[in-house]
C-alpha positions as CSV (number, residue, x, y, z in Angstrom):
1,X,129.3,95.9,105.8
2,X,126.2,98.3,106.5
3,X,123.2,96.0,107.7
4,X,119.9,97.7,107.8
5,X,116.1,96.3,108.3
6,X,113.4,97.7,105.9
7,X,110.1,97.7,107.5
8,X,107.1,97.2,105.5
9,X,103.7,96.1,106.3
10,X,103.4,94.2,102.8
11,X,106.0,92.7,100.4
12,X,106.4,90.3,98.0
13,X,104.8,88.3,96.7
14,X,101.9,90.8,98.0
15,X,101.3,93.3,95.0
16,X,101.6,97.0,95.5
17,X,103.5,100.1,94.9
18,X,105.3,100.2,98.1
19,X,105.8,96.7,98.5
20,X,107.4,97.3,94.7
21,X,109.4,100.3,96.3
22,X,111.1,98.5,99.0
23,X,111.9,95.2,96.7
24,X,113.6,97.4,94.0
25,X,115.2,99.5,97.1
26,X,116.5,95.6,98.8
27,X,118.1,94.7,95.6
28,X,119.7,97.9,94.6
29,X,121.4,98.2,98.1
30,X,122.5,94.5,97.6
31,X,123.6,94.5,94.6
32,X,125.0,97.7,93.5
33,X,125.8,99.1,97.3
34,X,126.7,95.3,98.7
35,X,124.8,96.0,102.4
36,X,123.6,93.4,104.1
37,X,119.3,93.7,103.8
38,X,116.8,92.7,106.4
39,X,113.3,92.9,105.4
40,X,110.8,92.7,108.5
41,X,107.1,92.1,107.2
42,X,103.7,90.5,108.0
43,X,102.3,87.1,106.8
44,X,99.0,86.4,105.6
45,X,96.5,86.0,109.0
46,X,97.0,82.9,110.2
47,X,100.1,82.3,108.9
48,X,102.7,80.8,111.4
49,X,106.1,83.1,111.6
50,X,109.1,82.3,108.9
51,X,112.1,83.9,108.1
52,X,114.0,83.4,104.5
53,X,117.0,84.4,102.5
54,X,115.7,85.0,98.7
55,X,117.7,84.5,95.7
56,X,119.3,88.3,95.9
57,X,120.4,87.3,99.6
58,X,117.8,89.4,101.8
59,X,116.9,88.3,104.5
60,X,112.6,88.4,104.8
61,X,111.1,88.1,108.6
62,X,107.3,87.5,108.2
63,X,105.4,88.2,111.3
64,X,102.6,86.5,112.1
65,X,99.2,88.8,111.8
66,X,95.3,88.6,113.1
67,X,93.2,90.0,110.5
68,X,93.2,93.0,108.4
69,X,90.9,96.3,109.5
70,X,90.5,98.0,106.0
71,X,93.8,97.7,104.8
72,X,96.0,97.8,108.2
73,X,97.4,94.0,109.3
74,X,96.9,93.6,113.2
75,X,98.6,91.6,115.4
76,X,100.4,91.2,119.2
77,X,104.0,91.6,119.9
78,X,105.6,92.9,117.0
79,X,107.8,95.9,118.8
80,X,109.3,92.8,120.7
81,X,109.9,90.8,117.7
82,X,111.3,94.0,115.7
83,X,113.5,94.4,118.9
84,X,114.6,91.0,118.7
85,X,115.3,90.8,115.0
86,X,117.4,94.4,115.5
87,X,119.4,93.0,117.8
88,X,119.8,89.3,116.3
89,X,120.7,90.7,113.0
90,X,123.2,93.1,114.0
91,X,121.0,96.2,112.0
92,X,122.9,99.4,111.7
93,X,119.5,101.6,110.5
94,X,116.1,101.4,110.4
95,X,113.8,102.4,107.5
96,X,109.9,101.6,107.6
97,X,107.4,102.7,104.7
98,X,104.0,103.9,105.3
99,X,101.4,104.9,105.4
100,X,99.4,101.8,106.3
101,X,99.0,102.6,109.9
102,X,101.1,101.1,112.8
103,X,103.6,98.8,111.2
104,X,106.5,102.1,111.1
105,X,105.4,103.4,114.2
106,X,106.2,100.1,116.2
107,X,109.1,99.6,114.3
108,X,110.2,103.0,115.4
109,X,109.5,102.3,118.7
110,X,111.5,99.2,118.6
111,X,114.5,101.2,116.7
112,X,115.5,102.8,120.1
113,X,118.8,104.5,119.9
114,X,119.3,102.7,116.1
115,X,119.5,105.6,113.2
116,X,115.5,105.5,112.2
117,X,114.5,106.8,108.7
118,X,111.0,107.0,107.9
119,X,110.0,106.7,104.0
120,X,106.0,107.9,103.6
121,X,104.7,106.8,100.4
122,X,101.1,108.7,100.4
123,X,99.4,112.0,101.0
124,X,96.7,112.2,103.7
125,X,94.6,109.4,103.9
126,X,91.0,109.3,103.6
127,X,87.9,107.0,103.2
128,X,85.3,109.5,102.7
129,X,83.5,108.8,105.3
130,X,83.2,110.9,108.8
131,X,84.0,108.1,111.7
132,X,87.1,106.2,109.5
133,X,88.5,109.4,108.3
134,X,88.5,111.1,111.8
135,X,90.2,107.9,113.1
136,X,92.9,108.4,109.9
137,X,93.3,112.2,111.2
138,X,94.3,111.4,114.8
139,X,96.4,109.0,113.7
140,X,98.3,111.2,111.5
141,X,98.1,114.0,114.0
142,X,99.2,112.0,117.0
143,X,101.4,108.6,116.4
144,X,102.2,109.4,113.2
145,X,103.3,112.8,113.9
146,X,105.5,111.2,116.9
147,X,107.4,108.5,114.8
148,X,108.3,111.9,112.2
149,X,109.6,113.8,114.9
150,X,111.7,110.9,116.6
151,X,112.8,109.9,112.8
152,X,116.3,111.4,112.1
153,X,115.7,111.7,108.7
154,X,112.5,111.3,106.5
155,X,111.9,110.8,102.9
156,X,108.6,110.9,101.0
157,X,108.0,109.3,97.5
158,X,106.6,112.0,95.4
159,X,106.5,116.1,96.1
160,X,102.9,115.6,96.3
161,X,103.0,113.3,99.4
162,X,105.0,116.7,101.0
163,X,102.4,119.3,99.8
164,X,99.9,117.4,101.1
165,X,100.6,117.2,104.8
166,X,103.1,120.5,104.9
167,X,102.5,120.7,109.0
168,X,103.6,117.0,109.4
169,X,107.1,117.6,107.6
170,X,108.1,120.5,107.9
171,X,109.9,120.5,104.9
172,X,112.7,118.5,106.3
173,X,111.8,115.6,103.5
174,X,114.0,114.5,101.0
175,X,112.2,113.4,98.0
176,X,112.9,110.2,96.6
177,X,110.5,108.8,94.0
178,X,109.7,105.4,92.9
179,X,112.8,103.9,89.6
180,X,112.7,101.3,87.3
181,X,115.7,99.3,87.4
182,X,116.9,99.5,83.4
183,X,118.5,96.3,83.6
184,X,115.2,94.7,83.7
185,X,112.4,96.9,82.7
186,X,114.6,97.1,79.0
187,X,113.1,99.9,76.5
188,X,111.9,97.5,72.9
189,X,109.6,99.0,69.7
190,X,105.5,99.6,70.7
191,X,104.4,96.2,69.5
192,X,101.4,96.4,66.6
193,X,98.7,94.3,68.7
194,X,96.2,96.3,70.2
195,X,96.9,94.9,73.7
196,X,96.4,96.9,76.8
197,X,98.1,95.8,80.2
198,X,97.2,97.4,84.1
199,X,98.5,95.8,86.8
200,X,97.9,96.6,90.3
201,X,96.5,94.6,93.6
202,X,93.8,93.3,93.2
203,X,92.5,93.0,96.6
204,X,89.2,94.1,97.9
205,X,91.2,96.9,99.3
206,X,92.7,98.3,96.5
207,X,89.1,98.7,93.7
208,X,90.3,102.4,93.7
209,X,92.8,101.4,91.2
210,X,90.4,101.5,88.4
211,X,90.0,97.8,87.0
212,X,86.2,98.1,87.2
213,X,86.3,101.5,84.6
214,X,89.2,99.5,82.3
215,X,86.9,96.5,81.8
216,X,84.0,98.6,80.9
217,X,86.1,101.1,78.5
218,X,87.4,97.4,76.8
219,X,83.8,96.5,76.4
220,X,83.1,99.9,74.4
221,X,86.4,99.1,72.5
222,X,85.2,95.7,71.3
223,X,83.1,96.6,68.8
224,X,84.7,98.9,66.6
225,X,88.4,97.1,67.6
226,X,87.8,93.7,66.9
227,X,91.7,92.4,68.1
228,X,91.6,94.6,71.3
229,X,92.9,92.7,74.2
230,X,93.5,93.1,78.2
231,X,96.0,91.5,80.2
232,X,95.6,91.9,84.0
233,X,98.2,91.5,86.1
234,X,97.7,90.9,89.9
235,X,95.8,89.4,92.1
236,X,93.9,89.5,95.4
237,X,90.5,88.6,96.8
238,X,88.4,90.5,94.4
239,X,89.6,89.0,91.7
240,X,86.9,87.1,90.8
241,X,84.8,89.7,90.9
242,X,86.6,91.2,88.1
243,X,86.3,87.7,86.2
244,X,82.8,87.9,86.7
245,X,82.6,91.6,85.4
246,X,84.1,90.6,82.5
247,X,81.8,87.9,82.1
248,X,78.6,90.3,82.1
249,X,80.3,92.6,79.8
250,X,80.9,89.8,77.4
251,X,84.6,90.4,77.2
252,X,85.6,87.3,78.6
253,X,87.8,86.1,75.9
254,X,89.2,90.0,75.3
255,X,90.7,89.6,78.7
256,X,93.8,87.6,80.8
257,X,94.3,87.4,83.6
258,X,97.7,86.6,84.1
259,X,97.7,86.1,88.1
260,X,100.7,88.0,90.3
261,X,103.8,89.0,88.4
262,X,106.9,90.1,89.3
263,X,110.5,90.5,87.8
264,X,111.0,89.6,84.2
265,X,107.6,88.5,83.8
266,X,106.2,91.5,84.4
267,X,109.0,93.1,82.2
268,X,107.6,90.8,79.1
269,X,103.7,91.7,79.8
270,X,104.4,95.8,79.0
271,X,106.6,94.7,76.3
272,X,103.6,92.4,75.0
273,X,101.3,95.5,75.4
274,X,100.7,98.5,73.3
275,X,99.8,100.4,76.1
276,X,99.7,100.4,80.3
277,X,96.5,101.9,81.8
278,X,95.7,102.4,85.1
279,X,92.7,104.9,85.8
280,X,93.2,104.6,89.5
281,X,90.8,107.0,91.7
282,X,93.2,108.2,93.5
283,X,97.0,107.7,94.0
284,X,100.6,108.9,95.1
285,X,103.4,107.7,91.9
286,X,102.1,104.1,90.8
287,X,105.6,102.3,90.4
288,X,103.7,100.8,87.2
289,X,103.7,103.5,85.4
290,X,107.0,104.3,85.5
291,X,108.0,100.9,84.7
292,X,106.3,100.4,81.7
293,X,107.2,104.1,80.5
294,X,110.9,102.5,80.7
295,X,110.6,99.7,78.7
296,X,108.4,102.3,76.0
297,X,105.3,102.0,77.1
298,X,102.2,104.8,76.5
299,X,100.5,105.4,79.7
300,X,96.9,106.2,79.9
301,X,96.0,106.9,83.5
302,X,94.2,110.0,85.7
303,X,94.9,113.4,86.9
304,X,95.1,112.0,90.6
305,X,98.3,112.6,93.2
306,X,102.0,112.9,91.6
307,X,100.8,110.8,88.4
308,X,100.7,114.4,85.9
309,X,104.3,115.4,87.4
310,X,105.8,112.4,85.8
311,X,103.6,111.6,83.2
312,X,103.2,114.7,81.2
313,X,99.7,115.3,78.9
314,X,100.4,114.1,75.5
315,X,104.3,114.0,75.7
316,X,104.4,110.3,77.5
317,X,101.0,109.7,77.9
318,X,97.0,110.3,78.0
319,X,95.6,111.6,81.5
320,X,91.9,112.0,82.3
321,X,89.6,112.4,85.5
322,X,89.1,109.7,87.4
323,X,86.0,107.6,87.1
324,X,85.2,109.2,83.0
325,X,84.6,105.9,81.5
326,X,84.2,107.7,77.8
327,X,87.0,109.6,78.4
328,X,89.0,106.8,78.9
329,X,87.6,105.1,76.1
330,X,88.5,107.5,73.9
331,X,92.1,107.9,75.2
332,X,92.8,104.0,74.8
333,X,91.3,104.5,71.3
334,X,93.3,107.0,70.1
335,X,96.3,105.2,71.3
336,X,95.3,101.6,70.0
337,X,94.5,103.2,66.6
338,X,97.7,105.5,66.1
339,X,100.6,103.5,66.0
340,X,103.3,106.7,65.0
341,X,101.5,108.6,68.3
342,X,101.8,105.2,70.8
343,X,105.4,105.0,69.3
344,X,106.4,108.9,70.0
345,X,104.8,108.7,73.5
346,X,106.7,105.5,74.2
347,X,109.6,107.0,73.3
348,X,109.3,110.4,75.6
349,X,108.8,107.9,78.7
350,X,111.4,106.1,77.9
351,X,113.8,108.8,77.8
352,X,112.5,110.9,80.7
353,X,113.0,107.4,82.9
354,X,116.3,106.9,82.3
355,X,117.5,110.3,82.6
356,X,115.7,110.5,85.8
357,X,114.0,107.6,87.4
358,X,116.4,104.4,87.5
359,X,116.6,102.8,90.2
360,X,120.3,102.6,90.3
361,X,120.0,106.5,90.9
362,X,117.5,106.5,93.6
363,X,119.9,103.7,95.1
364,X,122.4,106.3,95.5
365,X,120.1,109.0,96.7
366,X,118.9,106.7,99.7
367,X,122.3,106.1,100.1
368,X,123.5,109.2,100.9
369,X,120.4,109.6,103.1
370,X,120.8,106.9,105.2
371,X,124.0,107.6,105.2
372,X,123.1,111.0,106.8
373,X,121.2,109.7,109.3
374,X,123.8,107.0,110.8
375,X,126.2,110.1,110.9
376,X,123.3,112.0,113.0
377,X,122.7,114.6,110.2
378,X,119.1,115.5,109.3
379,X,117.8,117.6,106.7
380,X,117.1,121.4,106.5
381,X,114.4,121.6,104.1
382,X,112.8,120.7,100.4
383,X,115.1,123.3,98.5
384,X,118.6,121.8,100.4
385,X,117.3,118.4,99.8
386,X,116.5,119.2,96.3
387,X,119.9,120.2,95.9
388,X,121.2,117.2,97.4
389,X,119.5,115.2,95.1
């Protein structure tokens, strides 16, 4: 039996599109590929080291962090503890997930002479402002740009996360994006309600995703749609921040906020919802999205990273520029108000996800990667790899 260790810098129960990533990727390899998973991860700072077997039967090392700078965990001796955890669980390959910076770097470091596949789930990184993003560009020009040379394979999760840093690839990437497992994420009618779900982190971190712009496009709503409602799923530290938004906008009782969801909870809040929006500022492929688009979800969202390859304008969804609050006012509106159109865009999704982006697909895709690697292949470039897919 294959054993190989996922390395991640967040996972469950932390919210996120790559923690979401590497959970669907743990199961599929369990259940439809039966190899033995080994998730290596960080805790919560302060948070004494645990390992656990979950109810799929992967294995979860949490490592013991510091703090968090921005939205990078620090702490000491984790190459030794990767090292350790290599050896003690017998791991035939090694795939870590950026691009929070450090986690796959020292995991490649402690991957020595063990097939190492990187997996980068973002384009180039940057704050906006001159000292943070000219640490973010050494980082990607010097460590980073070490662990991709020393990784015998990599994969990025959207063409967009290749186009955007062409020198660091090379076009030796295999593109692999985000699924929706179809067993879950099930494809039901667009319900009547005039219910809108996001859900997303919501850490301090993680504002860009747009929850700020929702509430005040629900408080615009209220008015003239007396029934609209939000649920929120996720949480984080900002959260009450958010509650108290809501508060000032006098949409407390328009909105939910269902806490951290996950599996078939999370399933049952798109299929309670009209409509999934998440006006995100920027973005690579929001594992969201294409989630609710399986169970027949519209999507309203922006025009930011790989979002308008897989969501196209008016054929699954609404897209607008990031940060037009009456924009996406008027998008929500027209969905909430036109059932037949919600219904037709649902529908599209639906269909384009499960011809293209279930999970139990992009199982085998990774399969044959990793595959690739352990037998010391790598890839030529973006067209072979395209092919291969």
């Amino acid at each position: 039996m294959t054993a190989i260790l996922l390395a991640t810098p967040y996972y469950p129960p932390n919210l996120g599109g790559v923690q979401q990533y590497v959970w669907n990727l743990a199961r599929q390899l369990r259940k439809r590929h039966d190899w033995r998973v080994v998730v290596v991860t960080t805790a919560e700072p302060g948070v004494a080291y645990r390992r656990e077997v979950d109810a799929d039967g992967v294995t979860v090392h949490r490592l013991p962090s510091l703090r968090r700078i921005s939205n990078t965990p620090v702490g000491t001796g984790w190459t030794g503890a990767i090292r350790r955890i290599i050896r003690d669980e017998k791991i035939d390959l090694v795939n870590a997930h950026g691009p929070v910076p450090l986690f796959a770097d020292l995991a490649r470091r402690a991957a020595g002479d063990v097939p190492f596949v990187l997996t980068y789930h973002a384009g180039r990184m940057r704050k906006g402002s001159l000292a943070p993003d000219l640490v973010l560009a050494t980082y990607e020009g010097m460590l980073l740009a070490s662990t991709v040379r020393r990784s015998q394979e990599l994969i990025c999760a959207s063409e967009h996360v290749g186009d955007d840093l062409p020198k660091l690839f090379s076009g030796r990437q295999t593109v692999i994006e985000p699924g929706a497992d179809l067993d879950l994420f099930r494809r039901t009618p667009v319900p009547p309600e005039q219910r809108i779900v996001f859900s997303a982190s919501l850490e301090k971190a993680t504002a860009y995703k747009g929850l700020a712009d929702l509430l005040h496009a629900v408080a615009r709503l209220a008015p003239s749609l007396p029934d609209v409602h939000l649920e929120v799923a996720g949480s984080g530290t900002a959260e009450q921040d958010y509650h108290e938004l809501a508060r000032r906008l006098g949409i407390s009782e328009r909105v939910t906020f269902a806490g951290y969801l996950s599996g078939e909870r999370l399933a049952e809040a798109y299929r309670r919802a009209r409509v999934l929006c998440l006006p995100t500022h920027f973005d690579n492929y929001p594992t969201v999205i294409v989630e609710a688009m399986a169970t027949g979800r519209p999507i309203v969202a922006t025009r930011v990273g790989a979002i308008p390859m897989f969501v196209s304008e008016g054929g699954s969804g609404l897209l607008n520029e990031p940060g037009d609050i009456d924009a996406l006012t008027g998008s929500l509106r027209t969905v909430l108000t036109d059932y037949d159109l919600a219904a037709r865009l649902g529908a599209t999704g639906a269909d384009f996800v499960a011809a293209n982006l279930s999970w139990q697909h992009q199982s085998d895709r990774h399969v044959a990667v990793f595959q690739r690697a352990m037998a010391g292949g790598r890839t030529v470039s973006r067209t072979e790899a395209s092919r291969q897919g």
